[in-house]
SESE-69433 format. One record per residue (C-alpha): residue number from 1; residue in three letters; x, y, z. Coordinates in steps of 0.02 Angstrom, whole numbers, plus 50000, padded with zeros to 5 digits. Example, Ala and Ser with C-alpha at 12.3 -4.5 7.8 and 13.67 -1.06 7.14 Angstrom:
// SESE-69433
{n=1 res=Ala east=50615 north=49775 up=50390}
{n=2 res=Ser east=50684 north=49947 up=50357}
END
This chain:
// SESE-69433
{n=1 res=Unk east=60979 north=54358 up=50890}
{n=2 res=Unk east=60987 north=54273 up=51069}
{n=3 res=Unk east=60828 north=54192 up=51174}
{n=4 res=Unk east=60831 north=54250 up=51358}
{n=5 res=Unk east=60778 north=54089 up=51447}
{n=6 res=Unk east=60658 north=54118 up=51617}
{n=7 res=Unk east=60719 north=53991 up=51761}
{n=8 res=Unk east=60614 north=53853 up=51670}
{n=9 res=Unk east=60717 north=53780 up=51507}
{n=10 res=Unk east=60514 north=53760 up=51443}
{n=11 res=Unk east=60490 north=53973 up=51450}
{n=12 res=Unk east=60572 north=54082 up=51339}
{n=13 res=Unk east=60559 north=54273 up=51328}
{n=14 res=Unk east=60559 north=54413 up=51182}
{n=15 res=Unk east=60590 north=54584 up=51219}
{n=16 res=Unk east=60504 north=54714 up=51117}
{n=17 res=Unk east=60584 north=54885 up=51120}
{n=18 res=Unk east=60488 north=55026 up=51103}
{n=19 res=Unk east=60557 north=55154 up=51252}
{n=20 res=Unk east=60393 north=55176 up=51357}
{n=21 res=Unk east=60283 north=55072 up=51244}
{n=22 res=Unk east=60411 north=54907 up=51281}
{n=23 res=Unk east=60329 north=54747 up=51327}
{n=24 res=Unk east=60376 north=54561 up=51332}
{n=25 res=Unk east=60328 north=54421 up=51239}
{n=26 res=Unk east=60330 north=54259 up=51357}
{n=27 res=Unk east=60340 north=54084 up=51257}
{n=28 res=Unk east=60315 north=53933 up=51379}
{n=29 res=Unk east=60215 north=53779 up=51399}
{n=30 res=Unk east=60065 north=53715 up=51518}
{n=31 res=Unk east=60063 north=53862 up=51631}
{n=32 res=Unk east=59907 north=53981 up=51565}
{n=33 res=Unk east=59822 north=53915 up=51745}
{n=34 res=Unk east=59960 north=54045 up=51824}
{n=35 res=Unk east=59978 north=54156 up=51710}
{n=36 res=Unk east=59897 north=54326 up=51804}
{n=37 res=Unk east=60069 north=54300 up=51910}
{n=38 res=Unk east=60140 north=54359 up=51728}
{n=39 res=Unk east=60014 north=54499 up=51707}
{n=40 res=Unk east=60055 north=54527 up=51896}
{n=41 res=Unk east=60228 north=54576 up=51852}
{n=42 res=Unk east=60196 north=54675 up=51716}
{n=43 res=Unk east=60075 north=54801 up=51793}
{n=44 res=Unk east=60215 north=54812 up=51925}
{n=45 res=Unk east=60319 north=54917 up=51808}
{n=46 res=Unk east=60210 north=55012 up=51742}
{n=47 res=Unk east=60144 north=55139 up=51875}
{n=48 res=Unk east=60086 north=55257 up=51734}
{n=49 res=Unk east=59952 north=55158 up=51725}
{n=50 res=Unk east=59931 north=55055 up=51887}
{n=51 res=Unk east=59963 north=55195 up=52028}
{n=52 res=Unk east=59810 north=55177 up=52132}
{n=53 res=Unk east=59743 north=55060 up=52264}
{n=54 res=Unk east=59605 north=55014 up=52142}
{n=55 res=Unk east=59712 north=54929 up=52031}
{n=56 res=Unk east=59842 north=54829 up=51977}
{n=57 res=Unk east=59795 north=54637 up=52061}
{n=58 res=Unk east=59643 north=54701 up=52127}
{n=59 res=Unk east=59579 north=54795 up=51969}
{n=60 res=Unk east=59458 north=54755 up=51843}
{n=61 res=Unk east=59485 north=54642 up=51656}
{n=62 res=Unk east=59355 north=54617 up=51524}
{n=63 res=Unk east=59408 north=54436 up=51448}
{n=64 res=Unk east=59357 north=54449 up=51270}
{n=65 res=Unk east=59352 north=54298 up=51179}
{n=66 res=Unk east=59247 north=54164 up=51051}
{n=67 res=Unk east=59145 north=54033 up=51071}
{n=68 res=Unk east=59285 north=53905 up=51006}
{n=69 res=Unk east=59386 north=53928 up=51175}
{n=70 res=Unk east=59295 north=54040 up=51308}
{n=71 res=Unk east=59244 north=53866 up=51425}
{n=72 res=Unk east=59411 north=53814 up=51380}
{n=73 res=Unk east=59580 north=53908 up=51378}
{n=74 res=Unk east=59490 north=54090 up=51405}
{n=75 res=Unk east=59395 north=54022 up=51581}
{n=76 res=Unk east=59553 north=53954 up=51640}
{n=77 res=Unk east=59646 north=54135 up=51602}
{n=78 res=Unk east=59473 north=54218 up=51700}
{n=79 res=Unk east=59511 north=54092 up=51846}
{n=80 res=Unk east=59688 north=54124 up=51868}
{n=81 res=Unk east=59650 north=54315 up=51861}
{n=82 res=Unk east=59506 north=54302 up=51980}
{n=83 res=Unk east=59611 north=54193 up=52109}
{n=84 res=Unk east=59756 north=54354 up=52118}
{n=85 res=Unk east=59595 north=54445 up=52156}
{n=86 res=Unk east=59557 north=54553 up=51986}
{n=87 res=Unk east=59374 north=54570 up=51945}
{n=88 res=Unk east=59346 north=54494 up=51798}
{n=89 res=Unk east=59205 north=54510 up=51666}
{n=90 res=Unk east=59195 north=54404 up=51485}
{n=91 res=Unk east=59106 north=54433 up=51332}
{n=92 res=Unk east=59116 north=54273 up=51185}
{n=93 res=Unk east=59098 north=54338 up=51010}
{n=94 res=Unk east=59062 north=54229 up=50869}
{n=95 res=Unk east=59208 north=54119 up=50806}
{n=96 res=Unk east=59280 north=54177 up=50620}
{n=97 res=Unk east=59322 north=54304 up=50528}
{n=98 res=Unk east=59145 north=54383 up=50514}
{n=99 res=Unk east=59164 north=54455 up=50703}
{n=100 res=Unk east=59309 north=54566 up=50662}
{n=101 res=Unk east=59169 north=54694 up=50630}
{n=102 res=Unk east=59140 north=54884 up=50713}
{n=103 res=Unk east=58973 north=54787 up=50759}
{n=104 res=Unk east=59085 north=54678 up=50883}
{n=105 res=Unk east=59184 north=54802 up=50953}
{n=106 res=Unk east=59014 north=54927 up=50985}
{n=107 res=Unk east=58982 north=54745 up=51077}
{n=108 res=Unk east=59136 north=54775 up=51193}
{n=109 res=Unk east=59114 north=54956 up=51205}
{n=110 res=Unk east=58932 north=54903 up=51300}
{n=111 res=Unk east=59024 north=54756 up=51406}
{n=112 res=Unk east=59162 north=54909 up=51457}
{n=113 res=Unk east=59038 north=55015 up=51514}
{n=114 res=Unk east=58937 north=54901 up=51608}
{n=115 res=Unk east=59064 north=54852 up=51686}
{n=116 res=Unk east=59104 north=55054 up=51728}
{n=117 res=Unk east=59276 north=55036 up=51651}
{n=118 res=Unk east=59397 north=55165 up=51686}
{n=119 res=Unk east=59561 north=55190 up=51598}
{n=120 res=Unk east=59647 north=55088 up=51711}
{n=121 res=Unk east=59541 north=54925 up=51675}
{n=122 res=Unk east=59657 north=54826 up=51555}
{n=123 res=Unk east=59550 north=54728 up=51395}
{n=124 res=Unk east=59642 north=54545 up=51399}
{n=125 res=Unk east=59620 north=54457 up=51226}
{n=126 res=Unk east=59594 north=54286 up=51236}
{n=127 res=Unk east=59560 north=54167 up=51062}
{n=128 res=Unk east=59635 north=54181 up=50894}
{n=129 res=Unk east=59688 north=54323 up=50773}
{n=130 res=Unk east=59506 north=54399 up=50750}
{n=131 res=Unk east=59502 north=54427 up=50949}
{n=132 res=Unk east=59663 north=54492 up=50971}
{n=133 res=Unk east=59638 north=54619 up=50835}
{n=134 res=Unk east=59430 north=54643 up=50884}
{n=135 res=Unk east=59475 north=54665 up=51054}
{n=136 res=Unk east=59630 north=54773 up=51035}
{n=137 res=Unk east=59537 north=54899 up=50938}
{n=138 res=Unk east=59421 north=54918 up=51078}
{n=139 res=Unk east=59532 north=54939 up=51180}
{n=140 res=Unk east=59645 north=55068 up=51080}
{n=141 res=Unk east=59464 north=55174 up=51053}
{n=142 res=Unk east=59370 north=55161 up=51225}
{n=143 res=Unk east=59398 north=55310 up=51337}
{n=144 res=Unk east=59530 north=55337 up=51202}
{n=145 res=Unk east=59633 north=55193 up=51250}
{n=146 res=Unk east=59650 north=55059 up=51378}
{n=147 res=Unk east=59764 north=54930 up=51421}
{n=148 res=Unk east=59782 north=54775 up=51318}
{n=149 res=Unk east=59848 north=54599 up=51352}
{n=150 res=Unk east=59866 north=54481 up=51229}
{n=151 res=Unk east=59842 north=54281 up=51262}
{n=152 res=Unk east=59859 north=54216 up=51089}
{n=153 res=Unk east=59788 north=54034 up=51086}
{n=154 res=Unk east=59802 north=53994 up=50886}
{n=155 res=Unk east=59986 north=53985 up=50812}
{n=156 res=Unk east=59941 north=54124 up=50674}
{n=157 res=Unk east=59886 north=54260 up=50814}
{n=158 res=Unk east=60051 north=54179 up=50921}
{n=159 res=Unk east=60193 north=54219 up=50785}
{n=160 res=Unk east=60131 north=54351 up=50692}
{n=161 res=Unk east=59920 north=54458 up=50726}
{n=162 res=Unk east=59973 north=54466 up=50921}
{n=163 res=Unk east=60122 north=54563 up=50912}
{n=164 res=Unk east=60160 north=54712 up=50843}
{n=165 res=Unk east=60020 north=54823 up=50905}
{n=166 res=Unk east=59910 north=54816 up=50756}
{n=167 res=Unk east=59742 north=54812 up=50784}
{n=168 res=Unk east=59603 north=54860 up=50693}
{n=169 res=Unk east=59422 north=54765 up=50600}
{n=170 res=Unk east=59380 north=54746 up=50424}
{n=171 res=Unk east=59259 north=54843 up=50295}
{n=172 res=Unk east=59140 north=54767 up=50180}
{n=173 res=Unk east=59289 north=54860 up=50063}
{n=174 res=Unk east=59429 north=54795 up=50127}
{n=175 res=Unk east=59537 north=54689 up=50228}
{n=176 res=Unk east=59595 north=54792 up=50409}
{n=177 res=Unk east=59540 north=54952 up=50335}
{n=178 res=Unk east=59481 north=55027 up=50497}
{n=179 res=Unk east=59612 north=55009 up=50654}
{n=180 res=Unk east=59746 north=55093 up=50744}
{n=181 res=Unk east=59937 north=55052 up=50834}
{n=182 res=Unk east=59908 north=55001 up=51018}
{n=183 res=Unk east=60041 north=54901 up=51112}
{n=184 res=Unk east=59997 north=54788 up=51222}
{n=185 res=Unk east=60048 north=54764 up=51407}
{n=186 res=Unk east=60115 north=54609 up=51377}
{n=187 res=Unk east=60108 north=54452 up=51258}
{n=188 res=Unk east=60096 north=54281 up=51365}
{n=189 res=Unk east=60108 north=54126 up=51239}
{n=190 res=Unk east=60070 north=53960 up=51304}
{n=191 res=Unk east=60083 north=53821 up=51154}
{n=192 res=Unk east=60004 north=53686 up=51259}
{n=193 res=Unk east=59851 north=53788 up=51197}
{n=194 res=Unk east=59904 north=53736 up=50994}
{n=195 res=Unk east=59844 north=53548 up=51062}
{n=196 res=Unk east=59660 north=53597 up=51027}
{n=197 res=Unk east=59686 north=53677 up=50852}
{n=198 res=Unk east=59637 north=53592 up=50714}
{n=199 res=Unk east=59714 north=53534 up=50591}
{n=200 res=Unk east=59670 north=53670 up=50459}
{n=201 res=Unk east=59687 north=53822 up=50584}
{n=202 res=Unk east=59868 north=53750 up=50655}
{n=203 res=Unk east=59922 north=53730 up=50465}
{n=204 res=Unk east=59849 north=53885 up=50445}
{n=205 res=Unk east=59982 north=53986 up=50566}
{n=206 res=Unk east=60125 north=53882 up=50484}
{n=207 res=Unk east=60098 north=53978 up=50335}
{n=208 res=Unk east=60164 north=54154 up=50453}
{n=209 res=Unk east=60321 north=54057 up=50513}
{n=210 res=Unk east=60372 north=54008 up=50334}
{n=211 res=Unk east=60323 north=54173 up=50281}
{n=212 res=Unk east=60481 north=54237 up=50400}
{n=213 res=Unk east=60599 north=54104 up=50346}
{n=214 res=Unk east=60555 north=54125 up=50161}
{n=215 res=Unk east=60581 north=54327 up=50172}
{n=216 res=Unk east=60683 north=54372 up=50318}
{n=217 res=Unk east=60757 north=54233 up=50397}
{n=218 res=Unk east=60862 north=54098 up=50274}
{n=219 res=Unk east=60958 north=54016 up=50419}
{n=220 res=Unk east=60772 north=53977 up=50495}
{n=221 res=Unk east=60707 north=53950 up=50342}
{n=222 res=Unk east=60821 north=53798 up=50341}
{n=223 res=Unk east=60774 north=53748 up=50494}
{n=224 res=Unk east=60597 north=53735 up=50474}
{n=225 res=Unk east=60649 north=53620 up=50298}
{n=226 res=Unk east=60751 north=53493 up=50437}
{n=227 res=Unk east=60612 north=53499 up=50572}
{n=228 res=Unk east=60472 north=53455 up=50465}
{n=229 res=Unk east=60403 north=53318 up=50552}
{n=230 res=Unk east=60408 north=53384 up=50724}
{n=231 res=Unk east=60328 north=53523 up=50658}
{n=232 res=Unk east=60190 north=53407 up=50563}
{n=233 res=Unk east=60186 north=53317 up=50744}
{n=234 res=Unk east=60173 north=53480 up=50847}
{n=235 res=Unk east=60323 north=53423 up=50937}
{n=236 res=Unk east=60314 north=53573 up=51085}
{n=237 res=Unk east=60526 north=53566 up=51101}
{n=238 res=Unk east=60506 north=53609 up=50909}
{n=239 res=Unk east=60348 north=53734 up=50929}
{n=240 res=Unk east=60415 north=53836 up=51063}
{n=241 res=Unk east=60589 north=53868 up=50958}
{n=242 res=Unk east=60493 north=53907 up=50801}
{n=243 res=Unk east=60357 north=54052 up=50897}
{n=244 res=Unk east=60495 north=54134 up=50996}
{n=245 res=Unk east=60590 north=54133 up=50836}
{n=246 res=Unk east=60443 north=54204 up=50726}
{n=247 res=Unk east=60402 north=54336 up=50863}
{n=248 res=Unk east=60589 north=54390 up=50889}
{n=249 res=Unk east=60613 north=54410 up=50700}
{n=250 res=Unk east=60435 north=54532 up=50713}
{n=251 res=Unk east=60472 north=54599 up=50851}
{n=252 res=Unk east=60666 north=54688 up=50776}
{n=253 res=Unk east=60568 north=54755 up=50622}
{n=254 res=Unk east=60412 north=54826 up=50738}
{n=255 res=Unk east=60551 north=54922 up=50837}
{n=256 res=Unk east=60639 north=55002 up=50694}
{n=257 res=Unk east=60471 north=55055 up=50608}
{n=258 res=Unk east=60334 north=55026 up=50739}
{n=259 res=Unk east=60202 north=55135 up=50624}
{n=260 res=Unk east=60246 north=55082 up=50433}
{n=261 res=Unk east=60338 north=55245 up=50415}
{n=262 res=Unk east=60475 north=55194 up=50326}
{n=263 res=Unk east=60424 north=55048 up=50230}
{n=264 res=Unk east=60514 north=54903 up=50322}
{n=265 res=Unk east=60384 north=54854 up=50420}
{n=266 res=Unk east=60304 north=54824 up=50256}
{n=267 res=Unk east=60393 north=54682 up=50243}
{n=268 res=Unk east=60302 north=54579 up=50359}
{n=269 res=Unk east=60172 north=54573 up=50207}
{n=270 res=Unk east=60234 north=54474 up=50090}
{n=271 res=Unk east=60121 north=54374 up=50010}
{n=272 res=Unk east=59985 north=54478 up=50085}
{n=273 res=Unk east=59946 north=54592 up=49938}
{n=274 res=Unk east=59871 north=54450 up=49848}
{n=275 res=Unk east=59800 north=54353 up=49999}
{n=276 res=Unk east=59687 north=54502 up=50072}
{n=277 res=Unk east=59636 north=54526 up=49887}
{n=278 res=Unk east=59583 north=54330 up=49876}
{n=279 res=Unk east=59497 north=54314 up=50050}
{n=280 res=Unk east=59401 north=54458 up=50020}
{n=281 res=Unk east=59343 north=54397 up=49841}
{n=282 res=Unk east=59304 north=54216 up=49911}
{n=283 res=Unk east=59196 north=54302 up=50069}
{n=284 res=Unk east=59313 north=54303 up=50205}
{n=285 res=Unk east=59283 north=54148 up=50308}
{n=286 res=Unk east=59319 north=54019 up=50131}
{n=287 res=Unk east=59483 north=54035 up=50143}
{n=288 res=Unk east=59596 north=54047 up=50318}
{n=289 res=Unk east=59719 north=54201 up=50329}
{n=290 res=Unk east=59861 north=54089 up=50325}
{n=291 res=Unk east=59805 north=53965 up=50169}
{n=292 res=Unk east=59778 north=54139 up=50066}
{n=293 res=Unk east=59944 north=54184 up=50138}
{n=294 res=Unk east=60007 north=54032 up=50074}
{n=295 res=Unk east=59958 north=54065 up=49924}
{n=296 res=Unk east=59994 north=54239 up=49890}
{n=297 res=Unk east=60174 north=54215 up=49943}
{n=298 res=Unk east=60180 north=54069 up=49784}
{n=299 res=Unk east=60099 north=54209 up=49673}
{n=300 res=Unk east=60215 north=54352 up=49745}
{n=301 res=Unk east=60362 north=54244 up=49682}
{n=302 res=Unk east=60283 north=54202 up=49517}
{n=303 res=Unk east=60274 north=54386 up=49483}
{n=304 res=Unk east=60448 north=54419 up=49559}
{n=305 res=Unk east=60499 north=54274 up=49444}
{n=306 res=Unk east=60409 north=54370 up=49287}
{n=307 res=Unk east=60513 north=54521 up=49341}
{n=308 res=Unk east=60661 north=54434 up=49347}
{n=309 res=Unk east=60699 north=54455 up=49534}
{n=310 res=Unk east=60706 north=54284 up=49576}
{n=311 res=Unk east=60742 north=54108 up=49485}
{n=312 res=Unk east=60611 north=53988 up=49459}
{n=313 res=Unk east=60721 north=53874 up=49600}
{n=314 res=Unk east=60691 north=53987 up=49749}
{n=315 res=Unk east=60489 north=53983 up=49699}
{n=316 res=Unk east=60497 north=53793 up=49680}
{n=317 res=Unk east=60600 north=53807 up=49859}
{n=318 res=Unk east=60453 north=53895 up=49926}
{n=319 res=Unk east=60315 north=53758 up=49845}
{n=320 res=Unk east=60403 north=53646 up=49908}
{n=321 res=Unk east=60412 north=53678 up=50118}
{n=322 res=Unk east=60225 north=53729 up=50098}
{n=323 res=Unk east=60165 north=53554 up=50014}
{n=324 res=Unk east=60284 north=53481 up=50154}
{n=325 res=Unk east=60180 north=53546 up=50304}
{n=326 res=Unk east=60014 north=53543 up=50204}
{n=327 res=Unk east=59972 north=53710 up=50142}
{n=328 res=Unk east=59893 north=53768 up=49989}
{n=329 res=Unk east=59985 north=53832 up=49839}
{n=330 res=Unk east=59806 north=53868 up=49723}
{n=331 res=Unk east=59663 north=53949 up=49746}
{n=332 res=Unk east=59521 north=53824 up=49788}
{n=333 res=Unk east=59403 north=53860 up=49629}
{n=334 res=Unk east=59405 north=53906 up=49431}
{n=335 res=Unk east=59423 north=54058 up=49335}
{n=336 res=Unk east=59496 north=54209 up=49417}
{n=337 res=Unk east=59422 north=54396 up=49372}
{n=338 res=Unk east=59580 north=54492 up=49353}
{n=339 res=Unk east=59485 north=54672 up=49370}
{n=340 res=Unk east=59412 north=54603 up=49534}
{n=341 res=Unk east=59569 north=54563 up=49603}
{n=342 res=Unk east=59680 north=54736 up=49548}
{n=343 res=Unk east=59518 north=54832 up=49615}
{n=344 res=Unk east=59555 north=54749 up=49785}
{n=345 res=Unk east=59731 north=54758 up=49758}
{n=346 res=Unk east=59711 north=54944 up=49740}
{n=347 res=Unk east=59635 north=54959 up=49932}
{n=348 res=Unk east=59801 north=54883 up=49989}
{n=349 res=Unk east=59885 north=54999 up=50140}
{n=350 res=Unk east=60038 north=55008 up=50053}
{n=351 res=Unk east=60001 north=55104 up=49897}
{n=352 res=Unk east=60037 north=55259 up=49886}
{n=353 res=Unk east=59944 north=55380 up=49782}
{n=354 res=Unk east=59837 north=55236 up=49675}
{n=355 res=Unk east=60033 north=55165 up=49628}
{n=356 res=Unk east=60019 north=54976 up=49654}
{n=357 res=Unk east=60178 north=54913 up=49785}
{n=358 res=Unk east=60219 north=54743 up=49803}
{n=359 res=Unk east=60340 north=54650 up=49938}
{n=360 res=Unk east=60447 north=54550 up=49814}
{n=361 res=Unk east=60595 north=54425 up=49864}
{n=362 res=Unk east=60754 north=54454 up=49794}
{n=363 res=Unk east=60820 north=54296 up=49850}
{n=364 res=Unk east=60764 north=54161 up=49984}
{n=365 res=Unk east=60785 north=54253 up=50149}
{n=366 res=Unk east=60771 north=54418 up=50084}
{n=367 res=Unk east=60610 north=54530 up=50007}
{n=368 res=Unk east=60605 north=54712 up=49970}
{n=369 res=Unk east=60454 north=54833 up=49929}
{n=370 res=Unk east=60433 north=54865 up=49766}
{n=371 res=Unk east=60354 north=55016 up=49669}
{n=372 res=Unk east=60260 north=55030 up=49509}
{n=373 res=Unk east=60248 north=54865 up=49474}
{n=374 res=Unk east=60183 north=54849 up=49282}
{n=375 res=Unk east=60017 north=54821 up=49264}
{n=376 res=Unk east=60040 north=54738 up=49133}
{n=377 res=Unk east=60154 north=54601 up=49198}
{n=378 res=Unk east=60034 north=54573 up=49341}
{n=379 res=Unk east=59878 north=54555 up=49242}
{n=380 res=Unk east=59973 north=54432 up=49130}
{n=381 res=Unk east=60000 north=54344 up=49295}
{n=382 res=Unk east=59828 north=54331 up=49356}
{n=383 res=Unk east=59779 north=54276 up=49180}
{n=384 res=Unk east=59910 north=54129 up=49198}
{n=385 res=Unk east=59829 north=54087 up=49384}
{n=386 res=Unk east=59669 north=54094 up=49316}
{n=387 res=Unk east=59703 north=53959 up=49164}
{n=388 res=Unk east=59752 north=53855 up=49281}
{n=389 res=Unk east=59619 north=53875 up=49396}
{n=390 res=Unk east=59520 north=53853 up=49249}
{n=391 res=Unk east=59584 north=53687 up=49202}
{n=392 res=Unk east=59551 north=53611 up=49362}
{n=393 res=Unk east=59360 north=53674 up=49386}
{n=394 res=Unk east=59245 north=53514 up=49371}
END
């Protein structure tokens, strides 16, 4: 798979290609204060949308965003917007995981039509993971769906929540149990935003980009092993490789099955089976997507291991690139309730007709989804995780 560079050796593009739905994903550095010349060019090609004199440049935007970067990195997207002369409106939602609610997006639906959106106005999501996929649903659902940029500013929402077209909030159930496919416009990454991260969200994110190496992607898999320390550093030469690398890997398994229809987009999720369970047993919020992520993927290879998929050496392989760039491998507290967790399990999108599936590697680079995996091996398992757990508990 080949890069296609812009004019700048510091901007790097990813197609996505999805006939009428296709969009771009833009990688570069230090230029979100000109980036509505990007959203510029993409409402240029698509007159579908953008036929009138009342829009395009001189349309409207709601900015969604949270208070973490709205005076930061989402005023400076409102400013260059407002400068190519779109009217521009913003509405800040609480920071975290508890804002990826219906109660938040009935809070855009209000901003939308007080601003008298029409289905021309395009939603731009500013902010991490929880905005992108907050403000995406909104836009999906409002006058049954408007157009939707995405300005990922965390390095989980740039390689893996922001594209794709997933979008959706959570239940008091369940993890993403209420959402919908909407592609965006456009993607426009800018890493210079990963400089005001800290240090738990940017780990965090890593967790995604091992997550393709580990079950996708050996030859980068390798790579992220020899660029540890630039990526402990946030070295941007090494950033800006490793996002447009993550996104073009998502990107070839959201064309071939853009709607989970035939089970390889499935793939994406491994790991995630048990990390949706754990975040939503801790309260979502305790633990980060990517540290459950982390997590689950050392648990998904246990099992695999336990099924004799995989050796204990690709698992320790795994451990050991996630200690390297600071990730969890354990849950963060004692005794594990194994009903709990295979009740949550059971709410998992990919099951199919109460059968548990799992996305289980095969090798290092490589995972497959797996059906009817024993109960019984899995609750032997969680009883092993929970021991542990157990014997560290104060």
């Amino acid at each position: 798979m080949t890069l296609q560079s812009h004019s700048s050796p510091d901007s790097l593009t990813v197609p996505v290609s999805l006939g009428a739905r296709s969009y771009e994903i833009v990688i570069t550095s230090g230029k979100l204060d000109s980036w509505a010349t990007t959203l510029n060019a993409w409402v240029a090609r698509r007159p579908q949308f953008f036929a009138t004199p009342s829009c395009g440049p001189a349309g409207k935007a709601l900015i969604v965003t949270d208070h973490h970067v709205g005076s930061t990195h989402a005023q400076r997207a409102q400013r260059s917007l407002n400068a190519t002369h779109w009217v521009t409106a913003r509405v800040e939602l609480e920071a975290g995981e508890q804002s990826k609610t219906l109660v938040s997006a009935a809070q855009l639906y209000d901003a939308l039509a007080e601003m008298k959106a029409d289905r021309r106005t395009v939603v731009v999501a500013v902010g991490g993971g929880v905005v992108g996929d907050t403000a995406g649903f909104a836009a999906a659902t409002y006058a049954r769906g408007l157009p939707f940029v995405e300005v990922p500013t965390t390095l989980l929402a740039q390689v893996d929540s922001s594209v794709g077209g997933k979008v959706g909030v959570n239940h008091t159930r369940g993890k993403n149990l209420i959402g919908a496919f909407h592609q965006p416009l456009g993607v426009f990454i800018d890493t210079q935003t990963l400089e005001t991260l800290s240090e738990r969200d940017y780990r965090s994110g890593l967790a995604e980009v091992v997550k393709y190496g580990v079950s996708l992607d050996e030859e980068f898999l390798a790579f992220l092993e020899s660029h540890v320390d630039g990526l402990n550093r946030r070295a941007p030469d090494v950033l800006r490789q490793v996002v447009a690398r993550s996104c073009q890997i998502k990107a070839r398994v959201v064309e071939e099955d853009e709607q989970e229809l035939t089970g390889l987009r499935a793939l994406l999720n491994y790991g995630h089976t048990f990390a949706h369970a754990y975040e939503a047993l801790l309260g979502y919020g305790r633990l980060l997507h990517g540290e459950a992520v982390a997590i689950g993927m050392v648990h998904a290879s246990r099992l695999a291991e336990r099924l004799g998929r995989v050796n204990a050496a690709d698992t320790r392989r795994l451990v050991g690139l996630l200690e390297a760039v600071h990730l969890p491998i354990d849950l963060p507290r004692g005794p594990l309730d194994a009903e709990a967790v295979l009740d949550r399990m059971r709410l998992d999108k990919k099951n199919i007709g109460g059968t548990l599936r799992f996305v289980l590697p095969t090798s290092i680079g490589r995972v497959e989804l797996v059906d009817e995996v024993p109960e019984a091996d899995l609750r032997t398992l969680l009883a092993e995780i929970s021991s542990r757990e157990a014997s560290k508990a104060p």
